[in-house]
N, C-alpha and C positions, 0 to 999 in steps of 0.2 A: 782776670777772675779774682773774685776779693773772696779770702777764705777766715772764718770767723778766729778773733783772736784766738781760742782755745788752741783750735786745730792746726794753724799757723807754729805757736810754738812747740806743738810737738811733730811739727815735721822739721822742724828747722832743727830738735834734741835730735832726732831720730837719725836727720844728717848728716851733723856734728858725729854724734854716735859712732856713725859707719863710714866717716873718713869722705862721704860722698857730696855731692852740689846739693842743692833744694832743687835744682832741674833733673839731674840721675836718680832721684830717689821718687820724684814725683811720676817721672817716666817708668820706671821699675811699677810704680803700685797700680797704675792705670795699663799696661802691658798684662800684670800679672791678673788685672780684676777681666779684661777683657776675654783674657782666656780662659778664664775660669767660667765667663758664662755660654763661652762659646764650645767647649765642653775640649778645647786641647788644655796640653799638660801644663802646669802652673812647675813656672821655677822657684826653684828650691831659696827661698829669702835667706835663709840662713846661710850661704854659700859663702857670704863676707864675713861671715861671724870670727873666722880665726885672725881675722887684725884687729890684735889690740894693741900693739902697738908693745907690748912687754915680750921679752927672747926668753924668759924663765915660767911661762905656762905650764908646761908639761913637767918641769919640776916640781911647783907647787900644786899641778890638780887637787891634789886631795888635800888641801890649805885651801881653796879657793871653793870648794866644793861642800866642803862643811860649811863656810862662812852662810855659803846660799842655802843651804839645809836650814838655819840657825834665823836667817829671815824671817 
């Protein structure tokens, strides 16, 4: 399947992003679209979010949290 350059590269940011393949990320969003029309529970996407790969998060939340405020 040929996927329009746009879309292409923001799956490939998206995966980079999340530490994941282009195949685990591509499997996650078609698992999650399936379910959702089929009316069971849609997983939680956010679930990988706490790897960023930094050990001082929780130090800085409120440093990190204003910057996104300031956006």
């Amino acid at each position: 399947m040929k996927l329009p350059d746009e879309l292409d590269a923001q799956l490939r940011h998206e995966a980079a992003r999340r530490g994941m393949t282009i195949s685990e990320l591509t499997r996650e969003a078609v698992e999650s679209h399936l379910a959702g029309r089929h009316g069971r529970r849609r997983r939680l996407l956010a679930a990988g979010a706490g790897r960023s790969g930094q050990s001082d998060v929780s130090e800085r939340i409120e440093e990190i949290l204003a910057a996104e405020v300031e956006r």
